[in-house]
C-alpha positions as CSV (number, residue, x, y, z in Angstrom):
1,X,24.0,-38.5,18.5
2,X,20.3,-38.1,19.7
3,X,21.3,-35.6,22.2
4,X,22.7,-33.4,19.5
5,X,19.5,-33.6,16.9
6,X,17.3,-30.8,18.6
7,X,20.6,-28.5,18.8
8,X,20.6,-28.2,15.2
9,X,17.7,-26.1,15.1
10,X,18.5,-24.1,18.4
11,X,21.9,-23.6,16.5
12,X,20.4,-22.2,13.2
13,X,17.8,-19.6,14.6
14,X,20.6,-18.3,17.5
15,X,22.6,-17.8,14.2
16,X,19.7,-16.0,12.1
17,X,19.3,-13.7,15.4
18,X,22.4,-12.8,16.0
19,X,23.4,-12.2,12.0
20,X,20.5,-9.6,12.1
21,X,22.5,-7.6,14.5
22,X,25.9,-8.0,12.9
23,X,23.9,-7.1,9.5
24,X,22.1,-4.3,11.4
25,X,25.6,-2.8,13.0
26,X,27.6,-3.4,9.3
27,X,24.9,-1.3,8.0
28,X,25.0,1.3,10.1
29,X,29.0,1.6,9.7
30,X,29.3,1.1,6.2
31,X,26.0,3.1,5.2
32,X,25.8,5.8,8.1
33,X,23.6,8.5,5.9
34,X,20.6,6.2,4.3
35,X,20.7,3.1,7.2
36,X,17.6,5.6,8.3
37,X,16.0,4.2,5.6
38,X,16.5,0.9,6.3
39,X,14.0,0.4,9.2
40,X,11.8,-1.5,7.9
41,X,14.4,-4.1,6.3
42,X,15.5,-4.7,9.9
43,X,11.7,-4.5,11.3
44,X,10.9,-7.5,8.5
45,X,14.3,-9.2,9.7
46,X,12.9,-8.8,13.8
47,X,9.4,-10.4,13.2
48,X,11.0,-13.3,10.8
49,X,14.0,-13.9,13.3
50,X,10.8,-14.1,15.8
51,X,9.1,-16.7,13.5
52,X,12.3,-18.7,13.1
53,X,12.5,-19.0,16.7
54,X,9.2,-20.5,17.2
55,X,9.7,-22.9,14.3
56,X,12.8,-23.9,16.1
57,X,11.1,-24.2,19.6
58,X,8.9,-26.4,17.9
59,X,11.1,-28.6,16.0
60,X,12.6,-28.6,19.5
61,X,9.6,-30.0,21.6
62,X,8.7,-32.8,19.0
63,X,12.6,-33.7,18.9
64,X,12.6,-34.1,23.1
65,X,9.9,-36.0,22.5
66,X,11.0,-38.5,20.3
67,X,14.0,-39.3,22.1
68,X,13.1,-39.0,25.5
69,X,10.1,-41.7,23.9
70,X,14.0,-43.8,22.7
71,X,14.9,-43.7,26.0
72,X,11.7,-44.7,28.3
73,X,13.6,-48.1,29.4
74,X,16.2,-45.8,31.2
75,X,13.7,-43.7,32.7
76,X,12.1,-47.0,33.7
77,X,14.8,-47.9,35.3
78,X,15.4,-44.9,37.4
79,X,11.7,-44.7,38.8
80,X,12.2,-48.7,39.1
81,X,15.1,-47.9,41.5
82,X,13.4,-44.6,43.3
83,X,13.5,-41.9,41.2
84,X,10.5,-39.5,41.8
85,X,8.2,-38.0,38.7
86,X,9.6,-34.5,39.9
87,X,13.0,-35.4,40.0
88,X,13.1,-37.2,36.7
89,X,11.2,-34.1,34.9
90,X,14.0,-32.0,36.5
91,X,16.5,-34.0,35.3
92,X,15.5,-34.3,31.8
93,X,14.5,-30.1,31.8
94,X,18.5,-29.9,32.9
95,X,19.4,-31.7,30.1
96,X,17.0,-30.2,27.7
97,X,18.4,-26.4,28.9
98,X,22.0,-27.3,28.5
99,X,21.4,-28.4,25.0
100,X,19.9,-25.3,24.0
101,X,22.5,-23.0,25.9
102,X,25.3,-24.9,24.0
103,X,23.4,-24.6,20.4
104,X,22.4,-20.9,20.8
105,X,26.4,-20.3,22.1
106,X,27.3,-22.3,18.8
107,X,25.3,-20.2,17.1
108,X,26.2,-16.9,18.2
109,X,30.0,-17.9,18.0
110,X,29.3,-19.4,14.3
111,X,27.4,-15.9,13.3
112,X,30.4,-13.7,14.9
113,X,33.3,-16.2,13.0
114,X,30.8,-15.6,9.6
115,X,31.0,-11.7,10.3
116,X,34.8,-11.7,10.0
117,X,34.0,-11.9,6.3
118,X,32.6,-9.3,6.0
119,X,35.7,-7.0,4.9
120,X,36.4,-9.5,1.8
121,X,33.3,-7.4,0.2
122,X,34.2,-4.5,0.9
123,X,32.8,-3.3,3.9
124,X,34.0,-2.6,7.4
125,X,33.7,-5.5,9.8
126,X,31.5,-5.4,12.9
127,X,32.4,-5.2,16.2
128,X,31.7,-8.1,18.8
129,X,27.9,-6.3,20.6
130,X,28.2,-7.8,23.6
131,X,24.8,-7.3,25.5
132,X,22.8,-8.6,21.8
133,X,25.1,-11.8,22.5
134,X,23.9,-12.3,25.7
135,X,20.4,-11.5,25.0
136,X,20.4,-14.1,21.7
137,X,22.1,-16.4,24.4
138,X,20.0,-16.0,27.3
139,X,16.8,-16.1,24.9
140,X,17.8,-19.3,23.1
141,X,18.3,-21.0,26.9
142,X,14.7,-19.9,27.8
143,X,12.7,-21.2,24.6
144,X,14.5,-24.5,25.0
145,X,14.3,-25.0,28.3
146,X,10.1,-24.1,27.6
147,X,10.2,-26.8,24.9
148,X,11.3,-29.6,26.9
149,X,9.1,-28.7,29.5
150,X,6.4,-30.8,28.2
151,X,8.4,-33.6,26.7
152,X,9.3,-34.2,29.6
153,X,6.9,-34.0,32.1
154,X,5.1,-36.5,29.7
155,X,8.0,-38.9,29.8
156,X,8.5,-38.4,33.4
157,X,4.9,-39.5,34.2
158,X,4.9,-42.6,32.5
159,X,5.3,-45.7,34.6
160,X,7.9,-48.5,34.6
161,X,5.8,-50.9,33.3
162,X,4.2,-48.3,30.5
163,X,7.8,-47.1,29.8
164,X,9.0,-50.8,29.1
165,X,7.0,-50.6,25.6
166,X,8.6,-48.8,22.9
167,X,8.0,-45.5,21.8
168,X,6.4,-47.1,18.7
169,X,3.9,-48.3,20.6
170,X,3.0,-45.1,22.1
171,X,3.4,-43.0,19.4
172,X,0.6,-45.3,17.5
173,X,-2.2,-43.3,19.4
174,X,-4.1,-41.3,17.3
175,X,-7.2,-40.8,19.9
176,X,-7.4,-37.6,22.0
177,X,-9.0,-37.0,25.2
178,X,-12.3,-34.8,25.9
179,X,-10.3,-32.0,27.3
180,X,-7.9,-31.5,24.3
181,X,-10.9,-32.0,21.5
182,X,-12.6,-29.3,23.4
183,X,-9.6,-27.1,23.5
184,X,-9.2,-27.5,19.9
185,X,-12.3,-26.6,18.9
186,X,-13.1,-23.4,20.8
187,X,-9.4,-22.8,19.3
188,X,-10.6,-23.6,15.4
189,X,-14.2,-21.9,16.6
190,X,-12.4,-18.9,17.9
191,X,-10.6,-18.5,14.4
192,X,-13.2,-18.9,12.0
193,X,-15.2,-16.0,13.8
194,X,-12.3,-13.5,13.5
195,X,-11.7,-14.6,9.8
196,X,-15.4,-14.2,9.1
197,X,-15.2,-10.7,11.7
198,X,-12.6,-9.6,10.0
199,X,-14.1,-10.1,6.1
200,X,-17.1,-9.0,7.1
201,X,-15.8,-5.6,8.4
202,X,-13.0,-4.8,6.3
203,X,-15.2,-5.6,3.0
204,X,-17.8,-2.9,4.3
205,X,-15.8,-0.3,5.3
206,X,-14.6,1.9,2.6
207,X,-13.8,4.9,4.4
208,X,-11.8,3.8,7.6
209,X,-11.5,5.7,10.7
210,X,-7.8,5.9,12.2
211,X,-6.7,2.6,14.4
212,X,-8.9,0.3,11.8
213,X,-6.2,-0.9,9.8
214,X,-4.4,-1.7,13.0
215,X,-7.1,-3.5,14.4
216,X,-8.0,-5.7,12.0
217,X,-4.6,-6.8,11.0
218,X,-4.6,-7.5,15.0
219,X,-7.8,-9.6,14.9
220,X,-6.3,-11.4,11.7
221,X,-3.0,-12.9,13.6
222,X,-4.8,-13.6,16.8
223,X,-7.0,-15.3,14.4
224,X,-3.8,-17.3,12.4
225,X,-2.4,-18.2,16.2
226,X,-5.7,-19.7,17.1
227,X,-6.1,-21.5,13.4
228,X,-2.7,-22.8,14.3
229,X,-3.3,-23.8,17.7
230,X,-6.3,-25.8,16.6
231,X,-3.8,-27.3,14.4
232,X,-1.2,-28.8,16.5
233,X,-4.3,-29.3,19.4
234,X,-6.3,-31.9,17.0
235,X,-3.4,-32.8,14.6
236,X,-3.1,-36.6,15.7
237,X,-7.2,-37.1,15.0
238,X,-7.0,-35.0,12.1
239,X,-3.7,-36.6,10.3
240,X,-4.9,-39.6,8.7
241,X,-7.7,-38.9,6.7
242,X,-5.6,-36.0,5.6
243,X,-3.5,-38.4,4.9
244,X,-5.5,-41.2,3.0
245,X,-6.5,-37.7,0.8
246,X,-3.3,-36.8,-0.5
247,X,-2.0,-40.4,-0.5
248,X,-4.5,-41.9,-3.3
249,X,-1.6,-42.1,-5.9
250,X,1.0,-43.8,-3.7
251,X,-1.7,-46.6,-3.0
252,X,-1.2,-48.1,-6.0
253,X,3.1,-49.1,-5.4
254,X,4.3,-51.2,-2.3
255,X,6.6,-48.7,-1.5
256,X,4.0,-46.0,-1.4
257,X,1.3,-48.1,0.7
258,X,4.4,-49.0,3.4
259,X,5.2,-45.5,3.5
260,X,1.5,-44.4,4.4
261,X,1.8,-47.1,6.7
262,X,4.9,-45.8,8.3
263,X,3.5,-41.8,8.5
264,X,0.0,-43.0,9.4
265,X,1.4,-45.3,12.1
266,X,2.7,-42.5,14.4
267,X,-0.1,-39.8,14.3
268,X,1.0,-37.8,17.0
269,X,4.6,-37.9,16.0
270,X,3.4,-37.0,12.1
271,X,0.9,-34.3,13.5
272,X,3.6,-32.3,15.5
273,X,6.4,-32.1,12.1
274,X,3.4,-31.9,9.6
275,X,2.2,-28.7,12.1
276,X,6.1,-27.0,11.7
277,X,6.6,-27.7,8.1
278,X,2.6,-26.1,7.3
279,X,3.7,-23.3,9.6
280,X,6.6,-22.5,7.6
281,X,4.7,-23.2,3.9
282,X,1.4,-21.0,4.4
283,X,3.9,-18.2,5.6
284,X,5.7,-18.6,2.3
285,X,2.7,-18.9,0.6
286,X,1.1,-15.9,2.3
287,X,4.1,-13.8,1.7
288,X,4.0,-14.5,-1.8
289,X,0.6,-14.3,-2.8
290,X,0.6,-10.7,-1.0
291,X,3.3,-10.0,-2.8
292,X,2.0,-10.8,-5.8
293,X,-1.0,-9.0,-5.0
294,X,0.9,-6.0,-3.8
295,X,3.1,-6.0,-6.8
296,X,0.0,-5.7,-9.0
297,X,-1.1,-3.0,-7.6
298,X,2.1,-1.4,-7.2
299,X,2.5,-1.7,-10.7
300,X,-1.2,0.2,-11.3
301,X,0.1,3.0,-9.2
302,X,3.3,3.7,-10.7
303,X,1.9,3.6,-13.8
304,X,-0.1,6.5,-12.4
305,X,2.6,7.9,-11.1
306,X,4.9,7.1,-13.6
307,X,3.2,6.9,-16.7
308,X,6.1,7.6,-19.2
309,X,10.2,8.3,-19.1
310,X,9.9,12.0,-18.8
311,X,7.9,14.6,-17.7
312,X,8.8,18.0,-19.1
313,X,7.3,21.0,-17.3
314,X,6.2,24.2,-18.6
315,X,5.3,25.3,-21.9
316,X,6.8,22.8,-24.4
317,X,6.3,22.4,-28.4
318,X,5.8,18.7,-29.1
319,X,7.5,19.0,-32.6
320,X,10.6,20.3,-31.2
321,X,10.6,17.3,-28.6
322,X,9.9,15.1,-31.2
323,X,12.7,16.4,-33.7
324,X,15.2,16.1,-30.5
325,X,14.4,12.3,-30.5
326,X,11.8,12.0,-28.0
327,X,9.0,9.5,-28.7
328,X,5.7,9.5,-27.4
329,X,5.0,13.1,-27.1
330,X,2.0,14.1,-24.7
331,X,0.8,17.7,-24.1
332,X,-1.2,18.0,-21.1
333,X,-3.2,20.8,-19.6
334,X,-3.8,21.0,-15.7
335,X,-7.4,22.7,-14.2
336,X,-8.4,22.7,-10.4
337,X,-11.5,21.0,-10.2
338,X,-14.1,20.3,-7.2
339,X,-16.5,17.2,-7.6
340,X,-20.0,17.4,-6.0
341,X,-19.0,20.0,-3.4
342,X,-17.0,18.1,-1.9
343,X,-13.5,16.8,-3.2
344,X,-11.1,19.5,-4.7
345,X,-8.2,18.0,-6.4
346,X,-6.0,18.6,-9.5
347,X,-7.2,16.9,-12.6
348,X,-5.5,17.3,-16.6
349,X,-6.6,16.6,-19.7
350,X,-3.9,13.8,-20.6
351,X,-5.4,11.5,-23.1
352,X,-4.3,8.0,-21.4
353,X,-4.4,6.3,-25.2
354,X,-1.3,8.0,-26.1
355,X,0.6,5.7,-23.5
356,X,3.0,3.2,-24.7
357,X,1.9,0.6,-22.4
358,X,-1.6,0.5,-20.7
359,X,-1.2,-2.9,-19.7
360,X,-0.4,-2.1,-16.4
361,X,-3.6,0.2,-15.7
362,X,-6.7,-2.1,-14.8
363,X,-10.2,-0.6,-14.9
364,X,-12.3,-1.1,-12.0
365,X,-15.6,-0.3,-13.7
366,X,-16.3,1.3,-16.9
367,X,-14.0,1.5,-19.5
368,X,-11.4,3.9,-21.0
369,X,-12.9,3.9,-23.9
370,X,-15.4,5.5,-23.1
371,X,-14.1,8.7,-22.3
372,X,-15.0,11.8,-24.3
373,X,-16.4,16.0,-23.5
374,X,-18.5,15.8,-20.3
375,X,-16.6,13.0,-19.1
376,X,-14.2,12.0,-16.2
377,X,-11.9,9.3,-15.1
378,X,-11.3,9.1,-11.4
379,X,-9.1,6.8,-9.2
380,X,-11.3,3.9,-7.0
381,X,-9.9,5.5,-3.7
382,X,-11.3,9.0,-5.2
383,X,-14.4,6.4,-6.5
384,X,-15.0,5.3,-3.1
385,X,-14.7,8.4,-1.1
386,X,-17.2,10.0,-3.8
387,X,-19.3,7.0,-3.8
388,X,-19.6,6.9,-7.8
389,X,-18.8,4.7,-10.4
390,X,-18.8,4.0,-13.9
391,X,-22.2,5.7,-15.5
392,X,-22.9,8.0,-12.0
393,X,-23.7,11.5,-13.0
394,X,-21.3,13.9,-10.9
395,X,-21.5,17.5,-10.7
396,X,-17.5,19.0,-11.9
397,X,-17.6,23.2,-11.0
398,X,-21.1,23.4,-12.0
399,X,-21.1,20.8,-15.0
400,X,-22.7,17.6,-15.2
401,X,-20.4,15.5,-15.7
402,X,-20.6,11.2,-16.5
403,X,-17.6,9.0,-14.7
404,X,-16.5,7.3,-17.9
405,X,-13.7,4.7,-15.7
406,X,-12.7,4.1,-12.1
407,X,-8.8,2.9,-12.2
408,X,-7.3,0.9,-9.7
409,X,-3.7,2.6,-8.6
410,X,-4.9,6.1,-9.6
411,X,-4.6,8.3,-12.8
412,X,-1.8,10.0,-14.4
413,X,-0.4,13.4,-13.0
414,X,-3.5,14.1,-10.4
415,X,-6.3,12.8,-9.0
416,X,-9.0,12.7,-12.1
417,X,-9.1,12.7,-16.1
418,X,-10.9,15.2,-18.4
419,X,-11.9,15.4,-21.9
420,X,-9.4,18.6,-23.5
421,X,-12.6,20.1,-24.6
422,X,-13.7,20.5,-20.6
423,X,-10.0,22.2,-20.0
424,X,-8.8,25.8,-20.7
425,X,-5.4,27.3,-20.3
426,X,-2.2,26.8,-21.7
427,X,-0.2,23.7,-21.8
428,X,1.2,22.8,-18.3
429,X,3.8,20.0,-19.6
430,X,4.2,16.8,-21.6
431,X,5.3,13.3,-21.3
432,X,7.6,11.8,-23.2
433,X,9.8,8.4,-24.0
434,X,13.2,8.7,-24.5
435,X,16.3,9.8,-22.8
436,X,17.1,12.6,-20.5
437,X,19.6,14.1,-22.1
438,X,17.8,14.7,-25.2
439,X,15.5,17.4,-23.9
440,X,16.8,20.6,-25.4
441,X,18.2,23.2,-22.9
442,X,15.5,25.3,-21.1
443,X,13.0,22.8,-19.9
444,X,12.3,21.3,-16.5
445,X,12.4,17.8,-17.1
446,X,12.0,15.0,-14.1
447,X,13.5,11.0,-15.4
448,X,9.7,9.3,-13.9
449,X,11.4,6.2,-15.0
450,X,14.3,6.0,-12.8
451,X,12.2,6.8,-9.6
452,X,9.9,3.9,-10.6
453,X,12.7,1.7,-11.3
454,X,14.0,2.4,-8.0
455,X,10.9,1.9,-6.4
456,X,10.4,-1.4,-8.3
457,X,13.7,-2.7,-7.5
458,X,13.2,-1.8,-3.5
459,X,10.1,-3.9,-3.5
460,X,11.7,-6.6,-5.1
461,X,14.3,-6.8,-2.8
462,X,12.1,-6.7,0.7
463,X,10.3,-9.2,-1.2
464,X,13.0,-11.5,-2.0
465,X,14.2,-10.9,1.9
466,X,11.1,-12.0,3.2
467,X,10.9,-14.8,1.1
468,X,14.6,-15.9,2.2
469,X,14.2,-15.6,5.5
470,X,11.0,-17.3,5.4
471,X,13.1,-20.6,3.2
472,X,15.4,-20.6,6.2
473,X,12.8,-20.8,8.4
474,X,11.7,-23.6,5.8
475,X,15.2,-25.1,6.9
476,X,14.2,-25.2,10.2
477,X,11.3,-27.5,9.6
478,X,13.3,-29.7,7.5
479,X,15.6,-30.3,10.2
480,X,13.1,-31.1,12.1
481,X,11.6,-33.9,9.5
482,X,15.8,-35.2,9.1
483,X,15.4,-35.5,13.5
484,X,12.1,-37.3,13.1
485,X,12.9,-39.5,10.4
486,X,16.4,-40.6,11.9
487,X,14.8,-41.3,15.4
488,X,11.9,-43.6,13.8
489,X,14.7,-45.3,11.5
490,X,16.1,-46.5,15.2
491,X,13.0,-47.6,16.5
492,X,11.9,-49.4,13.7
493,X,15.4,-51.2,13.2
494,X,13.5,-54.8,13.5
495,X,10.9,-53.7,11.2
496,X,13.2,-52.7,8.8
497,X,15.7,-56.1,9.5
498,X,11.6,-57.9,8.5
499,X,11.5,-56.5,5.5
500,X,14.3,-56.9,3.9
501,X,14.2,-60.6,5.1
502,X,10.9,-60.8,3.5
503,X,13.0,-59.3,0.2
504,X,12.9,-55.6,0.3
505,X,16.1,-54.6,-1.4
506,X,18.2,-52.0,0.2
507,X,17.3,-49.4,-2.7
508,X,13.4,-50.0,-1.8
509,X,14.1,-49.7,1.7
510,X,15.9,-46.1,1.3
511,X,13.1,-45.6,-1.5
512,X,10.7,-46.5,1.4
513,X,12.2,-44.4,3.9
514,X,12.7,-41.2,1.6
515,X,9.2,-41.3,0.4
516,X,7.8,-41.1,4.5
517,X,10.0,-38.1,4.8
518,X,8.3,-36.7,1.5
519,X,5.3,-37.1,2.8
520,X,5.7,-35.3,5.9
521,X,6.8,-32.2,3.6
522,X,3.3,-33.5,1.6
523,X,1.0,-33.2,4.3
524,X,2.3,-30.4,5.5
525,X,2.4,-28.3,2.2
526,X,-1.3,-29.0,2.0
527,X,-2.4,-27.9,5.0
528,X,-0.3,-24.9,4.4
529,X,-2.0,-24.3,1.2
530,X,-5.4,-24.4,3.1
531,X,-4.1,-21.4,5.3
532,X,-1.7,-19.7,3.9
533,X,-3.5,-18.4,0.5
534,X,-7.3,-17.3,2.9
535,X,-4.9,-15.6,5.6
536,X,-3.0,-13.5,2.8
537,X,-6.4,-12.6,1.2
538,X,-7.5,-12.0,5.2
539,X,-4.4,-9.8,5.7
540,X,-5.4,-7.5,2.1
541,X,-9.0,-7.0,3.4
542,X,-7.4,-5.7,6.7
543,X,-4.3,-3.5,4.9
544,X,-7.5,-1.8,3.2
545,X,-6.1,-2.6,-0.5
546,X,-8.1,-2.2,-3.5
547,X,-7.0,-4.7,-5.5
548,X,-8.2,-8.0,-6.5
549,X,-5.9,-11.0,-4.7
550,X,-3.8,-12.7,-7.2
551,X,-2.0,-16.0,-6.7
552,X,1.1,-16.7,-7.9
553,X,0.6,-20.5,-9.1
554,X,4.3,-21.0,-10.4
555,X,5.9,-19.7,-7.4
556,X,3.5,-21.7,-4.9
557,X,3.8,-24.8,-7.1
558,X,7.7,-24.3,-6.8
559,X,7.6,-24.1,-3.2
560,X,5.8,-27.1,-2.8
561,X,7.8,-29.1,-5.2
562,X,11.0,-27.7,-3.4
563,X,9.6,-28.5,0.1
564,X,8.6,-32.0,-1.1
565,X,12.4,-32.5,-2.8
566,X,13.7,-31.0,0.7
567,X,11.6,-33.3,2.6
568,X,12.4,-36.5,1.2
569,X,16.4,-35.2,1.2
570,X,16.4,-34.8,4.7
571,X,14.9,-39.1,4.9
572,X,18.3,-39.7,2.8
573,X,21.1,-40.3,5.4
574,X,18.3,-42.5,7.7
575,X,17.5,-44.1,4.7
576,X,21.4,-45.2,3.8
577,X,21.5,-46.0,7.8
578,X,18.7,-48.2,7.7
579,X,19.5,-49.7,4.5
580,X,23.4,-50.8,5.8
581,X,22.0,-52.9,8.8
582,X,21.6,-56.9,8.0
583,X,18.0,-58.2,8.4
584,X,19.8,-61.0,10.8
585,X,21.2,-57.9,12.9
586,X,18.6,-55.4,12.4
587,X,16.1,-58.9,14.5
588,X,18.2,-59.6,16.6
589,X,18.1,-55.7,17.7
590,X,16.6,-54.6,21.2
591,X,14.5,-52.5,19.2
């Protein structure tokens, strides 16, 4: 039952790989003429099957751990009757290998059986890719067989008598040596100068050259890997007075202070699933917060783009649009203007209180209100280029000119706003509310608000596949605290036979147990929260966005209630296991 613990994980991200290239072929069958515009979907899908697989190395390496830890009377047995360090690591990297070759081929077979399903909804089932097979396979056997490397090199080294203790024992040291605290810190050193690099450069540079972007959003992952390195380097001295923190309220109940007890006992065992589970949370949390902060923004610039139902090109009479049931009727006139010598761009003379909704439009500086004849509204990326803003004098083909508002997104139909008095000409167009099919024959008309409900409905749905992915990534972890809570339920078998001799009921016990899985999901929430929402506000300033980052409190507080409720689900069956053993069997237990 040990033995098959890590393959759950192995099993789960060898199945996410592998559905990407069923989903990926499917799509190209089914949807031959738009899967072109589908890139990026399967892009999002390759970097979070990447991420899945790392959480799932990990969950692997602090599995191999624990048990090889279970098991350090065997091994000390086997040195005890010759068995060499070398050959004993060898042994135990055999074992660790053919575990995850038989999870990732469980997988893989599991994700192929799934796609036979596929025709019940329609669409054509895939084949059977052979070579992505092999590669899931043969990519699968290598991380695993990396992840035990280290298990168990360190269990190999141990010696007889040193192995003869229990795991428990070993796992109580929460003290690091000079090597690792040094490693740590050039690691947490080495992030905090990107992150400070990286704000410092991408808040001064308005106008980027080409490659910036790139570059920056380079410098902010190497700067994430590092913060996460540091992490999982100094976790074991760093877990318990993280822990004592967000522990103050379960001080005051038994069951709370033996829990604490129970987390705080193992550091290094709590610092390596605490590490996977924050992993997981300040991805979700970064993805959301940018999307929040994206979706904002994107809601600015199609209300730019998009500022009504209809545009109507042309020469149009408002009356006559208004008497064929249209609503909100807004002539427009359209001029060529240059700013300052230096920008030429199209500018109209739309009068932006006429809107239905302007909730969607946020000023940067100035205010809308203000606008009126020798006036202008510009956009803050035409703002920034200019190097204006509200109150700056500009010079608009020969006029002086006053920028009344910058807008975040940009303005409607161009690239500036001017007072009708400043315009000449005839009316280009109008916008308009109300349906298409009510604009009388002879006008061009485009339906603005279906291409911004398409738009808006393909952001929500890379959203809601990043976020996905990233909760079954989430999964992964939670295996992970299921495997770590089961395997400390079995060492702690005589502790737990104490307790309830002591009287600890068997509902307090599984309470007890439960609650330590909680607070693995706790800890790491927290520390997730520390990184995730910075590195999303990290990743804006390096995309170059002009817009204000905005944090989704519901969602985040969702996630961390979910991960806590996940967390202390995955203590349930070690709980009921620990709760059906006697306290006269669970001391008389080798354990």
């Amino acid at each position: 039952m040990r033995k098959f613990l890590p393959v759950l994980s192995i099993m789960i991200a060898a199945f996410f790989a592998y559905s990407t290239v069923l989903a990926k072929d499917i799509t190209e069958r089914s949807l031959a003429v738009k899967a072109a515009q589908l890139v990026e979907v399967f892009a999002l899908l390759g970097a979070f099957v990447t991420v899945a697989m790392i959480v799932a190395a990990l969950v692997s390496t602090s599995t191999f751990r624990i048990v090889f830890a279970q098991r350090m009377r065997e091994l000390a047995l086997l040195r005890a009757i010759g068995a060499t360090r070398g050959r004993l690591a060898r042994g135990l990297v055999v074992e660790g290998a053919t575990v995850g070759l038989l999870a990732s081929v469980a997988g893989v077979a599991l994700a192929a059986g799934a796609g036979r399903l596929v025709p019940v909804f329609g669409l054509e089932a895939p084949g059977f890719p052979v070579t992505p097979a092999l590669i899931v396979v043969f990519g699968s056997f290598v991380l695993t067989t990396l992840a035990v490397l280290a298990p168990a090199w360190s269990a190999a080294k141990v010696s007889p008598l040193e192995a003869l203790r229990t795991s428990a024992v070993q796992d109580t040291k929460s003290r690091i040596g000079g090597a690792r605290w040094l490693l740590g810190i050039l690691m947490a050193s080495g992030a905090g100068v990107l992150l400070v690099n990286v704000t410092v450069e991408g808040l001064a540079s308005t106008r980027r050259p080409s490659g910036m972007t790139e570059d920056l959003l380079l410098r902010t992952t190497i700067s994430g890997t590092l913060a996460f390195g540091a992490l999982i380097t100094l976790g074991p001295a760093l877990i318990s007075p993280v822990l004592r923190l967000i522990s103050i309220p379960l001080r005051r109940s038994t069951i709370g202070s033996l829990a604490m007890s129970g987390v705080g006992g193992a550091p290094r065992r709590a610092a390596s699933v605490t590490a996977i589970v924050a992993l997981g949370v300040s991805l979700i949390i970064a993805t959301l917060t940018g999307a929040n902060t994206l979706q904002g923004l994107g809601k600015a610039e199609m209300a730019g783009a998009y500022p009504a139902d209809l545009e109507i090109t042309g020469p149009v009479d408002a009356r006559a649009l208004q008497a064929a049931g249209l609503t909100d009727v807004l002539p427009y006139r359209r001029t060529e203007i240059t700013v300052n010598g230096q920008l030429t761009m199209q500018a109209t003379d739309l009068d932006m209180r006429g809107l239905r909704d302007l909730s969607d439009f946020r000023v940067d500086t100035g205010s809308l209100g203000d606008m009126g004849p020798h006036k202008i509204v510009l956009s803050t990326y035409t703002a920034s280029r200019l190097q204006v803003s509200a109150g700056t004098q500009v010079d608009v083909n020969g006029v002086r000119m006053t920028v009344a508002a910058t807008v975040f997104g940009g303005v409607p139909l161009g690239s500036a706003l001017v007072h009708s008095s400043d315009v000449d000409g005839p009316v280009a167009g109008a916008l308009a509310n109300g349906a298409k099919d009510r604009v009388p024959a002879g006008f061009e008309v485009e339906s603005l608000a279906e291409r911004r409900q398409a738009k808006e409905n393909w952001f929500t749905t890379l959203v809601a596949i990043a976020v996905g992915l990233l909760f079954l990534t989430m999964l992964i972890a939670v295996v992970g605290v299921g495997s770590t809570t089961a395997l400390s339920v079995l060492e702690r078998t005589r502790e737990s036979g104490l307790l309830r001799a002591i009287g600890l009921t068997r509902n307090e016990l599984s309470r007890l147990i439960t609650t330590e899985a909680g607070l693995y999901g706790v800890v790491g929430a927290a520390i997730g929260l520390l990184v995730g929402i910075p590195y999303a506000w990290l990743a804006i300033i390096s995309l170059g966005i002009e817009w204000p980052l905005q944090v989704p409190v519901v969602a985040v507080s969702l996630v961390v209630l979910a991960l806590a409720a996940l967390t202390a689900g995955a203590g349930l069956l070690p709980a009921r296991r620990a709760a059906r053993v006697s306290p006269v069997s669970a001391l008389h237990s080798i354990q």
